[in-house]
KOLLUMKOL-745309 format. One record per residue (C-alpha): residue in three letters; x, y, z; chain. Coordinates in pm, 1 decimal. Example, Ala and Ser with C-alpha at 12.3 -4.5 7.8 and 13.67 -1.06 7.14 Angstrom:
2
+------+----------+----------+----------+------+
: code :        X :        Y :        Z : unit :
+------+----------+----------+----------+------+
:  ALA :   1230.0 :   -450.0 :    780.0 :    A :
:  SER :   1367.0 :   -106.0 :    714.0 :    A :
+------+----------+----------+----------+------+
//
This chain:
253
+------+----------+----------+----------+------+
: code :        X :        Y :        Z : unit :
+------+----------+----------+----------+------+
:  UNK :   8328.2 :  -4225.2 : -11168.2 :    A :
:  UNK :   8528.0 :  -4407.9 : -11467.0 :    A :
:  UNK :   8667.4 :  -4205.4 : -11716.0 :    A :
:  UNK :   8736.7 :  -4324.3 : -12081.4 :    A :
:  UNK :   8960.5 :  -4143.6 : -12316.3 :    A :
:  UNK :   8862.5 :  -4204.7 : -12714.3 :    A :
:  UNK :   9232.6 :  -4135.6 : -12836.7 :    A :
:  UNK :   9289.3 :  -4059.6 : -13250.5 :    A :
:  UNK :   9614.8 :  -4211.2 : -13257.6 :    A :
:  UNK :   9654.4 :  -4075.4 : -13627.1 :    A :
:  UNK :   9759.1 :  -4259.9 : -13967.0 :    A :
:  UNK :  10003.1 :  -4508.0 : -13872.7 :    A :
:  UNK :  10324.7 :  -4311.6 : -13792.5 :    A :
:  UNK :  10382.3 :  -4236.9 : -13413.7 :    A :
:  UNK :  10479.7 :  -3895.3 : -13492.1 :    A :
:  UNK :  10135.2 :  -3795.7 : -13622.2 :    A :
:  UNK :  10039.4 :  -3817.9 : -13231.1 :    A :
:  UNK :   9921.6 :  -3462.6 : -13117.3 :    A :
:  UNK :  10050.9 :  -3287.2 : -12798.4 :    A :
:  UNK :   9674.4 :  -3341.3 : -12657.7 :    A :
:  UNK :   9700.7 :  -3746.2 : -12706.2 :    A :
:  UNK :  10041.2 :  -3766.9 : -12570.5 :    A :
:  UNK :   9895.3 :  -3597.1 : -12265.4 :    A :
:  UNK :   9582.6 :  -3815.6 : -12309.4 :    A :
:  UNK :   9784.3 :  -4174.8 : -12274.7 :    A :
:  UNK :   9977.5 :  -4032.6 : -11984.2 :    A :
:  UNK :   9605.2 :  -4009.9 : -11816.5 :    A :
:  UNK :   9541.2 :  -4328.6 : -11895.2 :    A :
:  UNK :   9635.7 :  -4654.2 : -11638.7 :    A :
:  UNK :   9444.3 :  -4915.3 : -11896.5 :    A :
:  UNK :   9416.2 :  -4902.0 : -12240.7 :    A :
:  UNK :   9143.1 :  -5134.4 : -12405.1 :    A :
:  UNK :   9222.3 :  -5335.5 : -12717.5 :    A :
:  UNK :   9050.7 :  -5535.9 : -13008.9 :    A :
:  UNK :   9236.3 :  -5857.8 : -13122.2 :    A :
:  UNK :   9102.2 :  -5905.8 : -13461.1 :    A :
:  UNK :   9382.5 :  -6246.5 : -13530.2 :    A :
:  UNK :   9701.5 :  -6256.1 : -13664.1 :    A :
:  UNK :   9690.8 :  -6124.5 : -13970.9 :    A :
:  UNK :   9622.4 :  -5791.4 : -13807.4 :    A :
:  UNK :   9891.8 :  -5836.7 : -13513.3 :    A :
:  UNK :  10094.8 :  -5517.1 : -13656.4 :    A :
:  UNK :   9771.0 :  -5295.1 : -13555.1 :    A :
:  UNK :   9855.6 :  -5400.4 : -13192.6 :    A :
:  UNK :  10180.8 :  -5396.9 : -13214.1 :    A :
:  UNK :  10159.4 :  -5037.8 : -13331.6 :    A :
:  UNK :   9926.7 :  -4917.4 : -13044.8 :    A :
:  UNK :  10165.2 :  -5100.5 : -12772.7 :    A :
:  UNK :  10461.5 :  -4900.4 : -12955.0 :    A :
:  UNK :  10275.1 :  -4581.1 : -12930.0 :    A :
:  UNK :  10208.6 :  -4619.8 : -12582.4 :    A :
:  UNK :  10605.4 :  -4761.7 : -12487.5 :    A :
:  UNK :  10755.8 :  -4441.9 : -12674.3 :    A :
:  UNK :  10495.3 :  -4169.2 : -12528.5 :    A :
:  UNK :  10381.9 :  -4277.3 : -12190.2 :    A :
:  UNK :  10649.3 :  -4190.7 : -11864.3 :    A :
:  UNK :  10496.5 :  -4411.4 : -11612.4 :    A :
:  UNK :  10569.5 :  -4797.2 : -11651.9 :    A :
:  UNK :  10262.4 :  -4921.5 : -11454.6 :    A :
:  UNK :   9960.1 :  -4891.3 : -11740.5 :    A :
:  UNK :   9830.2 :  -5249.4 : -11860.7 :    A :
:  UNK :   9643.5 :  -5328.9 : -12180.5 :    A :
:  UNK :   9343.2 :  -5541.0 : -12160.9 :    A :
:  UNK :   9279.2 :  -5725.1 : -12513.7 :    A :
:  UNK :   8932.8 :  -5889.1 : -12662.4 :    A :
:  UNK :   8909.2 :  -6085.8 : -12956.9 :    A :
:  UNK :   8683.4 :  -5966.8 : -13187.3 :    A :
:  UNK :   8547.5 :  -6135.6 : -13546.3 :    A :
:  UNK :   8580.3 :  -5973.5 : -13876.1 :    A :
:  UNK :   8276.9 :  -5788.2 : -14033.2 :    A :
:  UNK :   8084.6 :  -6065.1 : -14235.1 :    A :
:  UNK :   8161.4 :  -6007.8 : -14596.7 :    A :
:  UNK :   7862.1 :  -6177.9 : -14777.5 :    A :
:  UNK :   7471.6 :  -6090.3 : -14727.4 :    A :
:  UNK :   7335.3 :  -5752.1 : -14631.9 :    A :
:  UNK :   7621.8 :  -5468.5 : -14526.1 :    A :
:  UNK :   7394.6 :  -5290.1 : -14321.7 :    A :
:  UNK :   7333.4 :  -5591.4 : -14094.6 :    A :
:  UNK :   7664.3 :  -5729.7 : -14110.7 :    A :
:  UNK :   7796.1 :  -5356.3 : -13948.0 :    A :
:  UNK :   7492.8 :  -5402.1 : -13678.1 :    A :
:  UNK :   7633.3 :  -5740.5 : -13592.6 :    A :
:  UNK :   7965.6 :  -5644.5 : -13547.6 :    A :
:  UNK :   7914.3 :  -5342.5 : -13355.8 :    A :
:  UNK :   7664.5 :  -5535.6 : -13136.4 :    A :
:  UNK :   7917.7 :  -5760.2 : -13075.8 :    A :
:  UNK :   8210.6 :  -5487.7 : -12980.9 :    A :
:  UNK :   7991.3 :  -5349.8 : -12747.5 :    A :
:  UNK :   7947.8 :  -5628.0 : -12586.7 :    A :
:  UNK :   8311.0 :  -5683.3 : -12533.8 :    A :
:  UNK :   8360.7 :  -5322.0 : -12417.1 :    A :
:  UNK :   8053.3 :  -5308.6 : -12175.8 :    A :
:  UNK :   8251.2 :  -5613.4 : -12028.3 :    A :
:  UNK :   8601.7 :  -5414.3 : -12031.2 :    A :
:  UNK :   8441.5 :  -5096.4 : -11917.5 :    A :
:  UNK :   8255.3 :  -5306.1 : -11623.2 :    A :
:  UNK :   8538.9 :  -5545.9 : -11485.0 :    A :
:  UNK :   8870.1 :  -5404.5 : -11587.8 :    A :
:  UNK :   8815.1 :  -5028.9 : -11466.7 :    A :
:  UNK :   8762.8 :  -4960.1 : -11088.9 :    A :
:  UNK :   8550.3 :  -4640.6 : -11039.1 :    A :
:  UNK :   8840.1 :  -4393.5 : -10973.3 :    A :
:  UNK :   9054.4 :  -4537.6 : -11301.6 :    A :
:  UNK :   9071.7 :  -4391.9 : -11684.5 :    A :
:  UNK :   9080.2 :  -4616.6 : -11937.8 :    A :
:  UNK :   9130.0 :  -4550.9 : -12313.4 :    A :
:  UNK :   9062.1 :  -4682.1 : -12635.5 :    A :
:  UNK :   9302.9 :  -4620.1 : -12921.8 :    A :
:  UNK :   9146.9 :  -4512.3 : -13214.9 :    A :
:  UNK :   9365.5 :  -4571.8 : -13585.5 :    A :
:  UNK :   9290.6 :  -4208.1 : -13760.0 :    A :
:  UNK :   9042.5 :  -3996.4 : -13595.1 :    A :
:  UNK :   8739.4 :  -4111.0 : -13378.5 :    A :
:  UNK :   8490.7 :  -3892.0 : -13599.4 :    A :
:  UNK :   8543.8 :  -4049.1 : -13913.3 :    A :
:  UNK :   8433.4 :  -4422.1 : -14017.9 :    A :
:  UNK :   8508.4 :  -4529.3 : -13683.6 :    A :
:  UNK :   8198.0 :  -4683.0 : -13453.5 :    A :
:  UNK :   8368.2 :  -4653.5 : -13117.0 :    A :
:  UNK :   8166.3 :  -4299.1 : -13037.9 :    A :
:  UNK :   7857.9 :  -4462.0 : -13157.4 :    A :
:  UNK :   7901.0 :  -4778.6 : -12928.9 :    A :
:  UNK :   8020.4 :  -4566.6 : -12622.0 :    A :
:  UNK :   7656.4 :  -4357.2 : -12685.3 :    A :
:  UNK :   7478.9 :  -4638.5 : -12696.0 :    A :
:  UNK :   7617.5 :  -4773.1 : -12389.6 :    A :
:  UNK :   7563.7 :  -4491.7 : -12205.8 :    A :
:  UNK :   7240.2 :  -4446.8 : -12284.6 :    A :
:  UNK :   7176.0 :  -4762.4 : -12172.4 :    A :
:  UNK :   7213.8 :  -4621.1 : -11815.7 :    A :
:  UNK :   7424.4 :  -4979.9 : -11662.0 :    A :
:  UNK :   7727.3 :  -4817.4 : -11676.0 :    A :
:  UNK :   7860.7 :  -4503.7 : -11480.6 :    A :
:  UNK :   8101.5 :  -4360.5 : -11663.1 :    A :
:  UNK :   8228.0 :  -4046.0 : -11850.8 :    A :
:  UNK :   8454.3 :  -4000.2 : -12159.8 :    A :
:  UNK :   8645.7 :  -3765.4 : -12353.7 :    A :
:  UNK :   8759.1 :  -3753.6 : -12726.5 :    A :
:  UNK :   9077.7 :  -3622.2 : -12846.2 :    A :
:  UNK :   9099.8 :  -3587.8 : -13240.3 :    A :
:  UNK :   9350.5 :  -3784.9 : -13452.3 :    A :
:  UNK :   9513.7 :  -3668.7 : -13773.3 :    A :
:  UNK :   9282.4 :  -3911.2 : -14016.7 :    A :
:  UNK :   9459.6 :  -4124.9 : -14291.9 :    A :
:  UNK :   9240.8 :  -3873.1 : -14563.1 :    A :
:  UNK :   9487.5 :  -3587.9 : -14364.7 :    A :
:  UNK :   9801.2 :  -3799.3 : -14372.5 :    A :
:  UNK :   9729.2 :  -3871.7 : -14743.7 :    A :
:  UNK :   9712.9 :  -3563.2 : -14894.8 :    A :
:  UNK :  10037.5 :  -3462.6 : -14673.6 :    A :
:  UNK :  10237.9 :  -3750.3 : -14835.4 :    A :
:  UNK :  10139.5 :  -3672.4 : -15192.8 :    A :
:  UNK :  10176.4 :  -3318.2 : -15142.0 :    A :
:  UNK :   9841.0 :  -3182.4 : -15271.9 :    A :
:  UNK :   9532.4 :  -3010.6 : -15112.2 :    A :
:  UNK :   9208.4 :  -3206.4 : -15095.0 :    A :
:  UNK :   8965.2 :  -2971.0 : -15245.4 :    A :
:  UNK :   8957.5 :  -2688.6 : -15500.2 :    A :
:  UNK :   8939.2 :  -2344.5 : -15367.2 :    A :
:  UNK :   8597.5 :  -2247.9 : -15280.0 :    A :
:  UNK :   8465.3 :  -2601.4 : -15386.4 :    A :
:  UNK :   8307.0 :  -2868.4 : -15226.6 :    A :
:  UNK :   8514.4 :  -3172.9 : -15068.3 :    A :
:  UNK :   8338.1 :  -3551.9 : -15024.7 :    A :
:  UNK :   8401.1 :  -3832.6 : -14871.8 :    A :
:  UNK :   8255.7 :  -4159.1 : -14949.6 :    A :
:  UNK :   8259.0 :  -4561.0 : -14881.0 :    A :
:  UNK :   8391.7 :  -4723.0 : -15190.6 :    A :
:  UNK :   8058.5 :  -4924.0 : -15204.3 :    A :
:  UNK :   7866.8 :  -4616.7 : -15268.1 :    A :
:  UNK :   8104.8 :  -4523.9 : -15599.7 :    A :
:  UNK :   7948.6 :  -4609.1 : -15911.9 :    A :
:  UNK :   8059.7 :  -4296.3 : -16122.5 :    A :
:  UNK :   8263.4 :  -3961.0 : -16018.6 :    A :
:  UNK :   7951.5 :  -3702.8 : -15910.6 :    A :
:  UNK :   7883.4 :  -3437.3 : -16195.0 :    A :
:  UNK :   7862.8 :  -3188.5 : -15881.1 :    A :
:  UNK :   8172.2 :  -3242.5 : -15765.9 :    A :
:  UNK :   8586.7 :  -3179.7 : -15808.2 :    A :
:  UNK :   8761.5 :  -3373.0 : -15556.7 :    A :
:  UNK :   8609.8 :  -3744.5 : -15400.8 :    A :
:  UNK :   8787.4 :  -3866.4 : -15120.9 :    A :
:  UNK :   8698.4 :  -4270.5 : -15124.6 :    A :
:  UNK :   8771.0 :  -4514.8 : -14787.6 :    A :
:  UNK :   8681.9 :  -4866.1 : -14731.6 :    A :
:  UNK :   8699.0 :  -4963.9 : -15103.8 :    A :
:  UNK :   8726.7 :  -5325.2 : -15093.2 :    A :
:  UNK :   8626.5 :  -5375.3 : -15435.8 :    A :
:  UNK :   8834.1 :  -5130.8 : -15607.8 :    A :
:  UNK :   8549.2 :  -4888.5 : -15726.6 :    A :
:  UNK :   8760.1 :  -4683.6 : -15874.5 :    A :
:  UNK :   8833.1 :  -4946.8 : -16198.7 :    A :
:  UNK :   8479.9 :  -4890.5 : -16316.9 :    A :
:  UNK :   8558.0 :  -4516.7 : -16374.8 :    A :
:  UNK :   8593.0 :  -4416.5 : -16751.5 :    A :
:  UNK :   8579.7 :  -4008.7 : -16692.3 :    A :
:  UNK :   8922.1 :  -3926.4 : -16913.5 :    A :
:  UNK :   9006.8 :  -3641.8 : -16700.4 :    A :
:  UNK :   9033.0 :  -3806.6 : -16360.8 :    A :
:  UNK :   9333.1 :  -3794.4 : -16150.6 :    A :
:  UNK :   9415.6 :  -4026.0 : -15820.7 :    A :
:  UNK :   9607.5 :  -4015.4 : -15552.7 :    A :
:  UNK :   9638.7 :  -4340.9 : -15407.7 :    A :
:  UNK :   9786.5 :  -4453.2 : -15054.3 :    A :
:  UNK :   9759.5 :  -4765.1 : -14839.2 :    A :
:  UNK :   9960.3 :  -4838.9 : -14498.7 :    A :
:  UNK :   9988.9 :  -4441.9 : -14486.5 :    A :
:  UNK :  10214.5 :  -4346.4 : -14249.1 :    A :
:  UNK :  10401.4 :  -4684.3 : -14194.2 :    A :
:  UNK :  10680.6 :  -4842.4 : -14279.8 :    A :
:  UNK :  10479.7 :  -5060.1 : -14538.8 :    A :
:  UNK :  10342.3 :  -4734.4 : -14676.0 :    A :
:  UNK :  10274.2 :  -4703.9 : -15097.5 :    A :
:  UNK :  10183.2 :  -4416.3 : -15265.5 :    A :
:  UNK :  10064.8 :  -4415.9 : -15609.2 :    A :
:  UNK :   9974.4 :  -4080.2 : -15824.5 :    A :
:  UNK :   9847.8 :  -3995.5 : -16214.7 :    A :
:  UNK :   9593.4 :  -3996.0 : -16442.0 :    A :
:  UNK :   9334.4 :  -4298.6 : -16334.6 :    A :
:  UNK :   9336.9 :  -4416.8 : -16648.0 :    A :
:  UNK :   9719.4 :  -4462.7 : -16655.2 :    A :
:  UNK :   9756.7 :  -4626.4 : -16310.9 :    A :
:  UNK :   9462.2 :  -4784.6 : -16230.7 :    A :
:  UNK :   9565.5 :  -5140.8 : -16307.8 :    A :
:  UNK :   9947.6 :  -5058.8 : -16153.2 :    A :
:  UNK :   9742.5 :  -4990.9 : -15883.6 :    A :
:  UNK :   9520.2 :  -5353.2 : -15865.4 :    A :
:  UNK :   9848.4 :  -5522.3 : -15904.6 :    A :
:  UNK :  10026.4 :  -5322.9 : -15614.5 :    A :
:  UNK :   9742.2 :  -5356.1 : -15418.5 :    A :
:  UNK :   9657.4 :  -5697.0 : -15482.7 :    A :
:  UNK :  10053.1 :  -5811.0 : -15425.2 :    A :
:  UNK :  10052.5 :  -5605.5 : -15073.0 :    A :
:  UNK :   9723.7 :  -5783.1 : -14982.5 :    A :
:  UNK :   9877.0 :  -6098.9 : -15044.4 :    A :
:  UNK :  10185.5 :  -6029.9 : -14842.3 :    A :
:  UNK :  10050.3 :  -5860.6 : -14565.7 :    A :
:  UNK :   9682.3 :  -6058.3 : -14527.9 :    A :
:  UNK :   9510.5 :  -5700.7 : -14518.3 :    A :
:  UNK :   9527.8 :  -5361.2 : -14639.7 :    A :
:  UNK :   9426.9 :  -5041.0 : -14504.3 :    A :
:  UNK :   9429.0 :  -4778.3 : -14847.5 :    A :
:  UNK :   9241.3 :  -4434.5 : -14879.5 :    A :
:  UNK :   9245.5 :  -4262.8 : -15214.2 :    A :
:  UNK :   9160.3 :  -3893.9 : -15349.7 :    A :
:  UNK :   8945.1 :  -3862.1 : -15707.2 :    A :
:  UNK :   8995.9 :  -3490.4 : -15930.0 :    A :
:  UNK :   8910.4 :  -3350.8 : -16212.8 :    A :
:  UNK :   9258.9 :  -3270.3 : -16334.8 :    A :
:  UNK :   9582.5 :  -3228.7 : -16101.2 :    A :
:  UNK :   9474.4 :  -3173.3 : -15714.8 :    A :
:  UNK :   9750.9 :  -2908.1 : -15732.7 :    A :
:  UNK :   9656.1 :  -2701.5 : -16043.4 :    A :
+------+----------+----------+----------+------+
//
């Protein structure tokens, strides 16, 4: 039977690799990768310098797929469906031709597999599909909401308080119930429409990296220092990959 490995490579910095995914790649002969263009090349680059620095045998391979970008305009929901549709496509075709029956492959996951990731979801769907035999593991990552917190030095909830995490498209206004918001995929910036005085952030994007930024204060202070960071390492780097925590006051009070 195939075996596939779902590997949480962590945040960006090779280091963040646990003991459990080093052993994991050194399982692995193939390693299945997403080509999403140019602009993105470092993300491969990254994965292939994971794998040179951790794995002792020199005879794994890396099978690659191009794969479009989410479409931006028209309904998100949809726009998701397509997309994952289309990646499991492209990994029913990996998992079919580039594996032989006896072989473990392995998808490298950015952060951890559990969290806004759709590889678990696709690799459920395609086995319940029943046309592939196959069976897969997942080893946890250290997630850029983790790897965050670490590099501004705070904890990500208040003690005996609730923690959230949410899509930036779902932030209109900081919940009344809450303390601490953690907020990923925030194309828009959703955190500029936030007026609350008493609201702190702790901003990071390329956590982890060499390109990592780190912005911290009162949102109403840095919020447009912010934009223009963000905006000027957009520009430079054609994407950006950012996470932010939302408090009521310090994180660390």
């Amino acid at each position: 039977m195939k075996t596939l490995l779902v590997i949480g490579i962590g945040a960006g910095d090779p280091d963040y690799l646990t003991l459990q995914a080093v052993s994991a790649l050194n399982r692995a002969s193939t390693f299945f990768l997403f080509d999403k263009g140019t602009e993105k090349d470092s993300l491969i680059h990254l994965r292939e310098t994971i794998c040179a620095r951790h794995i002792r045998q020199a005879d794994y391979r890396f099978v690659t797929a191009p794969i479009p970008e989410r479409r931006r305009e028209g309904d998100y929901r949809q726009a998701v469906d397509d997309l994952n549709a289309a990646k499991q496509a492209l990994m029913v075709e990996m998992i079919e031709h580039e594996l032989a029956d006896d072989e473990c492959g392995a998808f490298l996951v950015w952060g951890d597999p559990a969290l806004y990731d759709s590889t678990l979801r696709i690799l459920a769907a395609i086995k319940r599909e029943g046309r592939l035999d196959f069976d897969y593991e997942v080893i946890p990552g250290i997630s850029s909401v983790q790897a965050l917190a670490a590099r501004h030095r705070v904890p990500l909830n208040r003690i005996g308080q609730a923690l959230e995490i949410t899509p930036g498209r779902r932030l209109e206004r900081f919940p009344e119930h809450l303390d601490s918001l953690v907020v990923m995929l925030d194309s828009h910036e959703a955190y500029r429409r936030l007026d609350e005085p008493d609201l702190y952030i702790y901003w990071g994007a390329y956590v982890g990296t060499a390109d990592e930024i780190l912005i911290a204060g009162p949102l109403q202070e840095v919020a447009e220092d912010i934009h223009r960071v963000r905006s000027a390492a957009r520009e430079e780097h054609g994407w950006i990959m950012d996470t932010y925590l939302l408090c009521r006051g310090p994180a660390d009070a």
